[in-house]
C-alpha positions as CSV (number, residue, x, y, z in Angstrom):
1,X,0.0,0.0,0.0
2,X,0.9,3.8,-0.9
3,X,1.5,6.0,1.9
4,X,4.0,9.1,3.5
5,X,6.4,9.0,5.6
6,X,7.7,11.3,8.7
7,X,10.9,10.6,9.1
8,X,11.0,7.5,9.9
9,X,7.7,6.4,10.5
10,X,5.4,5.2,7.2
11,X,1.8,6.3,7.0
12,X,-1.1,4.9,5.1
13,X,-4.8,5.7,4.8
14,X,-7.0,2.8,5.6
15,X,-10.2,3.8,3.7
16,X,-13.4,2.5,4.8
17,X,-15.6,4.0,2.5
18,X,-15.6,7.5,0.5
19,X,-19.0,8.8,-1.1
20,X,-20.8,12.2,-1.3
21,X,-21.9,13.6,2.0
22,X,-24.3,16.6,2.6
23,X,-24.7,19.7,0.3
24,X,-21.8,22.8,1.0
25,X,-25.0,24.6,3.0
26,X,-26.3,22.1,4.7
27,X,-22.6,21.2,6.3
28,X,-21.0,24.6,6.8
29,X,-22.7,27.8,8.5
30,X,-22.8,31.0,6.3
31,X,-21.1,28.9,3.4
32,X,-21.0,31.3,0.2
33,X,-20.4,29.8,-3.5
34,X,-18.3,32.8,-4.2
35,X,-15.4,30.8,-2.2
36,X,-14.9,28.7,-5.0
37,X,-14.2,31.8,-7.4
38,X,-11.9,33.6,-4.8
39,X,-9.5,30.3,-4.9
40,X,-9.9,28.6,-7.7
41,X,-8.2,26.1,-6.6
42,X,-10.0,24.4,-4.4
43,X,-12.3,23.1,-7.4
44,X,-9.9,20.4,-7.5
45,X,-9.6,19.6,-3.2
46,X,-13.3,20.0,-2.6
47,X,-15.1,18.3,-5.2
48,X,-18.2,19.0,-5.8
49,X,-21.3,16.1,-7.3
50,X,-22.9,17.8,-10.0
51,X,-25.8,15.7,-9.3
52,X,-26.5,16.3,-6.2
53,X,-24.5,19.9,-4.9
54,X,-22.8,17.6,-2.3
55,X,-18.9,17.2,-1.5
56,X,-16.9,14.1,-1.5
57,X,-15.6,12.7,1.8
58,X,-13.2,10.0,3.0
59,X,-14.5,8.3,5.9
60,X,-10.7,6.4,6.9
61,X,-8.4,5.6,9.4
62,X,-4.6,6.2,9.2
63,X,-2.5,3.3,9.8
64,X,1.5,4.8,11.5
65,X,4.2,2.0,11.3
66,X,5.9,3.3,14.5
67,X,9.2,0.7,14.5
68,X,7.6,-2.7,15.2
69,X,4.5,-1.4,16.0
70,X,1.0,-0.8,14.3
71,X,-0.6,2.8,16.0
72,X,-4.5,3.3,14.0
73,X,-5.6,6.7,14.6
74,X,-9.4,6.6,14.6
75,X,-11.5,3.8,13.7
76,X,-14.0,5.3,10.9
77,X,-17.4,3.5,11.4
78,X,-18.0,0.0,12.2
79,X,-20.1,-2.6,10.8
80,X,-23.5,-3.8,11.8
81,X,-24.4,-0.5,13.9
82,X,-27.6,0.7,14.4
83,X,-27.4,4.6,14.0
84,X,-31.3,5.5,14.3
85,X,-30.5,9.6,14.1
86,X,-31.3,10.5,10.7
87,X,-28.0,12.4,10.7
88,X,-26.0,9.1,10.6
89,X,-28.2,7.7,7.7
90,X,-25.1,7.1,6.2
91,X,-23.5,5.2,9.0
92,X,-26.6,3.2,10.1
93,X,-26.1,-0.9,9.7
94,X,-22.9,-0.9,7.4
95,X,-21.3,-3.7,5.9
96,X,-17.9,-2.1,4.5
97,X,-14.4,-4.2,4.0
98,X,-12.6,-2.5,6.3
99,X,-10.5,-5.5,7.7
100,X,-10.1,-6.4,4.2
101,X,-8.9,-3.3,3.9
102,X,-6.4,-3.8,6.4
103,X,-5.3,-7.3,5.4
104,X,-4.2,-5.9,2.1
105,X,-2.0,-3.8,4.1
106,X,-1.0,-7.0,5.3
107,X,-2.3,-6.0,9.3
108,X,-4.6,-8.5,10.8
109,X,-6.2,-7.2,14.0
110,X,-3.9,-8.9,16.3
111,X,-1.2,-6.9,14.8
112,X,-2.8,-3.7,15.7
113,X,-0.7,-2.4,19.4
114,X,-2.0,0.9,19.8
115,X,-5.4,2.6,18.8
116,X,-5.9,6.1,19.0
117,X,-9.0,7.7,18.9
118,X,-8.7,11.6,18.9
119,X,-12.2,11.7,19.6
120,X,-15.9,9.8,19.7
121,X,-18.0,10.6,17.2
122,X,-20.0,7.9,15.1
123,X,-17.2,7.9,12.4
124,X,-14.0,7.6,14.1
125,X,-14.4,5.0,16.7
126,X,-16.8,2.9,15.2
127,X,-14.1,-0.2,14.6
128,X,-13.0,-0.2,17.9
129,X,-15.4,-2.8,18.7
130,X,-17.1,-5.9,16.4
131,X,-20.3,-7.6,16.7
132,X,-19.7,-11.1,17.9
133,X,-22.5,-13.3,19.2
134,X,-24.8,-10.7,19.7
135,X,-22.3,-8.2,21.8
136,X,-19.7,-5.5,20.9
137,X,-16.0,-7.2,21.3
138,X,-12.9,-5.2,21.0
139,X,-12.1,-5.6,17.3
140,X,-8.2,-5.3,18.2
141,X,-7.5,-7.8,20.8
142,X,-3.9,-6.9,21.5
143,X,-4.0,-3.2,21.2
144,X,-4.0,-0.6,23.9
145,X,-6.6,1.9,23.3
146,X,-5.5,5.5,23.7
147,X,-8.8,7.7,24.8
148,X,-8.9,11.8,25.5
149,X,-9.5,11.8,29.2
150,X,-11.8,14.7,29.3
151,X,-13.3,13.9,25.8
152,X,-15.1,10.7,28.1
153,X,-16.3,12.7,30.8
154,X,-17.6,15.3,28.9
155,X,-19.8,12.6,27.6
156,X,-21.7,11.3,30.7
157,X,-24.7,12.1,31.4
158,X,-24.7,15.9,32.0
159,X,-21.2,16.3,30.8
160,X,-21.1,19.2,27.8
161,X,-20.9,16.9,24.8
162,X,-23.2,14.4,25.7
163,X,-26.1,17.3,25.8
164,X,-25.4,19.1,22.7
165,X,-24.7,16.1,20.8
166,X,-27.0,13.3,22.2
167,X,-27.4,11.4,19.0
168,X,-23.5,10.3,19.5
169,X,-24.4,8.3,23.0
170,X,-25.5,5.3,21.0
171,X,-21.9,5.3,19.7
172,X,-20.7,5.9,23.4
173,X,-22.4,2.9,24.2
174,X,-21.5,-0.2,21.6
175,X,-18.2,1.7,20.1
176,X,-16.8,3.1,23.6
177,X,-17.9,1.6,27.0
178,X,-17.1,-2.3,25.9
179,X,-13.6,-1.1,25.5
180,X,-13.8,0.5,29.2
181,X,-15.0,-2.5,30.3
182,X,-12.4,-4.7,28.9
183,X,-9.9,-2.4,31.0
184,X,-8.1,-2.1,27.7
185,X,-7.9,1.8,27.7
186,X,-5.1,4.2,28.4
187,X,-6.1,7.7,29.2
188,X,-4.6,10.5,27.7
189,X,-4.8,14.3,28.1
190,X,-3.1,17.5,26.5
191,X,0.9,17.4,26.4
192,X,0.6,13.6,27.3
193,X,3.4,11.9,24.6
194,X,2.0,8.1,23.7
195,X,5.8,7.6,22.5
196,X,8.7,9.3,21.6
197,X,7.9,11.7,19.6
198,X,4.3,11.1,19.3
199,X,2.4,13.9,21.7
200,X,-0.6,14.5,22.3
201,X,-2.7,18.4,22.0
202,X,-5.9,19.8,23.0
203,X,-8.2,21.0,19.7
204,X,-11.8,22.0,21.5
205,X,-14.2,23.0,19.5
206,X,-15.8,20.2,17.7
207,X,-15.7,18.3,20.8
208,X,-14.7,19.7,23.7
209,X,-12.1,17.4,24.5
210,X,-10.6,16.5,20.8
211,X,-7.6,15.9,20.7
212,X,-4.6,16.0,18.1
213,X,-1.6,14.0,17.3
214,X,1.4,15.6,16.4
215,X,4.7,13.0,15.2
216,X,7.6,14.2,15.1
217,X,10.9,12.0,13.5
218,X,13.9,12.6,11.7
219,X,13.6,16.4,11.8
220,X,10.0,16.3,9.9
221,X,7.1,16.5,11.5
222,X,3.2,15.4,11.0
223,X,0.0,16.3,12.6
224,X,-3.2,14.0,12.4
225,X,-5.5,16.8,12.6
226,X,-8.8,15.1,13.9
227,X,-11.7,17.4,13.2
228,X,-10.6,20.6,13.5
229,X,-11.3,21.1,9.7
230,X,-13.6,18.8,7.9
231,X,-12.7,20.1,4.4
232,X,-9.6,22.0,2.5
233,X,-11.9,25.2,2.2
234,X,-11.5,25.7,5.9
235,X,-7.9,26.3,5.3
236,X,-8.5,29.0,3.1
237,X,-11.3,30.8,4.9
238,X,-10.9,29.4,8.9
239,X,-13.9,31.2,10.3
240,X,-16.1,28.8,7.6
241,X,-17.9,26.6,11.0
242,X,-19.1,23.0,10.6
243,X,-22.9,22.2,11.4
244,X,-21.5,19.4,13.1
245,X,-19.0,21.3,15.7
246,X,-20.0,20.9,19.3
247,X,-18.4,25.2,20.1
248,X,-18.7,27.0,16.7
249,X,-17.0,29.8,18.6
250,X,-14.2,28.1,19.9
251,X,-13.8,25.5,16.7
252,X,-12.4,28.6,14.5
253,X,-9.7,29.5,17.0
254,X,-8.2,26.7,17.8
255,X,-8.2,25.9,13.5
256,X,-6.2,29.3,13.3
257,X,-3.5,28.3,15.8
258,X,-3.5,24.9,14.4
259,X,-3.0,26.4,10.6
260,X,-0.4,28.3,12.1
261,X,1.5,26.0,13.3
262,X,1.4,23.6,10.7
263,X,2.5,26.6,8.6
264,X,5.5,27.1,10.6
265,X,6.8,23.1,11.2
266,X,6.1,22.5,8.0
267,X,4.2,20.0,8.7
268,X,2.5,17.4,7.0
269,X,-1.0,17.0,8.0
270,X,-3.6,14.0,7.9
271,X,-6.9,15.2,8.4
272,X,-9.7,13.3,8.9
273,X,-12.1,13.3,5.6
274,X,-10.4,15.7,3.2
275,X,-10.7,15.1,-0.6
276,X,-8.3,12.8,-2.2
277,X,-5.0,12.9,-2.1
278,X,-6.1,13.2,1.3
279,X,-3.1,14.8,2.7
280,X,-0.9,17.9,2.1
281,X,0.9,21.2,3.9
282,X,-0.4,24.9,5.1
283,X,1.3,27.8,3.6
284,X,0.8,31.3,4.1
285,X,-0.7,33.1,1.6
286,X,0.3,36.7,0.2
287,X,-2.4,38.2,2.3
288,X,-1.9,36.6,5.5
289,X,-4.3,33.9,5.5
290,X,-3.2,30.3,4.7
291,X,-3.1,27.7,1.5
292,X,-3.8,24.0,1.1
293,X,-0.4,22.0,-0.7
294,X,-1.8,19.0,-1.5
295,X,1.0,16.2,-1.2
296,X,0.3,12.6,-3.0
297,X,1.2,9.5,-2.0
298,X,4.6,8.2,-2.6
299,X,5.1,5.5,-4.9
């Protein structure tokens, strides 16, 4: 399989399933068509079905070959879950070749050592557990899994999360809690390194406890940016908010500082649904704001 590399560390995108999602207006707040004529580019990182007025996204987990070990970084969405919310139509009772996925990348799920989910929504922890004689089994027997501290308790009943976004407990509960239970978790929290080089970084704002991964080897560096931007455009125009953010006034901010920063490392990034090739680098444009570099895979 294709991939990147930091450094030393190989990276390759473990697709689950990529189709259209919702129209620009339905997924961004304020979204304005004139965007598109402003940076041309972007025709060709956020495209667009002329059918139906709705944008292509990856739904994928990245697969890091940290020296003998297999780190996933989210899960996408699992198999055989009921997601009721009419929101998740796309989600509800799927039957998608993920393993298979996998296996071509020659990574059974006893391979897997580390799983990393940056945080819980219905398409990014979904794997972490499998339907096996009627209950939900960790899918990845061996692994550790790496959850935000505070991005769990801020989804217990009461907590911030769990009551603006109430149609995610039903992933809490059969993609999240087994896991708990199995006393397979290790809890993380801003500034927290899971290994040498690999740390840990609060991103609020589409959850309140998100979390980034930033990988550093060999001088280079590479940021799995989670959902702090759904789609290239919010490079180019940061204050463009997702419908689906949790804090649509603190999502922008921390996006900024993160664009920023990215900018000044250099760094690769791997977001979480963008357009193929799915990965790329921020530069600063002319008039201050910031560009998309979109970086293919390497042969």
């Amino acid at each position: 399989m294709a991939g990147w590399r930091i450094g030393d560390i190989a990276v390759e995108r473990v697709e689950e399933f990529f189709s259209a999602g919702l129209a620009l207006e339905s997924q961004f707040v304020g979204f304005d068509p004139a965007l598109f004529d402003q940076f041309p580019e972007l025709s060709d990182m956020d495209r667009v079905d002329p059918e139906t007025g709705r944008t292509f996204a990856s739904i994928h987990s990245w697969l890091m070959r940290y020296g003998d070990e297999i780190i996933l970084v989210d899960t996408a969405s699992g198999n055989h879950k009921e997601r009721l919310n009419p929101s998740y139509a796309r989600f509800h009772m799927l039957d998608t070749d993920y393993l298979g996925v996998l296996k071509r990348a020659e990574v059974k799920p006893e391979d897997v050592s580390v799983v990393v989910n940056t945080h819980m929504h219905v398409d990014h922890s979904g794997w972490n557990t499998r339907l096996e004689d009627g209950r939900w089994v960790p899918t990845f027997p061996n692994a550790r899994y790496v959850f935000g501290r505070d991005e769990y308790a801020n989804w217990q009943p009461g907590g911030v999360t769990a009551l603006a976004q109430p149609e995610g407990l039903a992933v809490i509960a059969d993609s999240i809690d087994p896991i708990v239970d199995a006393e397979m978790v290790d809890w993380v929290s801003d500034g927290d390194e899971l290994r040498p080089g690999l740390r840990f970084r609060a991103a609020p704002g589409h959850t309140s406890g998100q979390l980034v991964l930033e990988v550093t080897s060999q001088g280079e560096t590479g940021i799995f940016t989670a959902d702090t931007m759904h789609r290239a455009m919010q490079v180019f125009e940061p204050e463009l908010n997702c419908a689906w953010c949790e804090d649509n006034s603190v999502a922008p901010v921390t996006r900024k500082q993160l664009l920023t920063h990215c900018a000044e490392q250099r760094a690769l990034i791997f977001p979480a649904h963008f357009d193929r090739p799915h990965v790329g680098r921020i530069a600063h444009r002319d008039d201050g704001g910031f560009r998309f570099i979109p970086v293919e895979e390497a042969a």
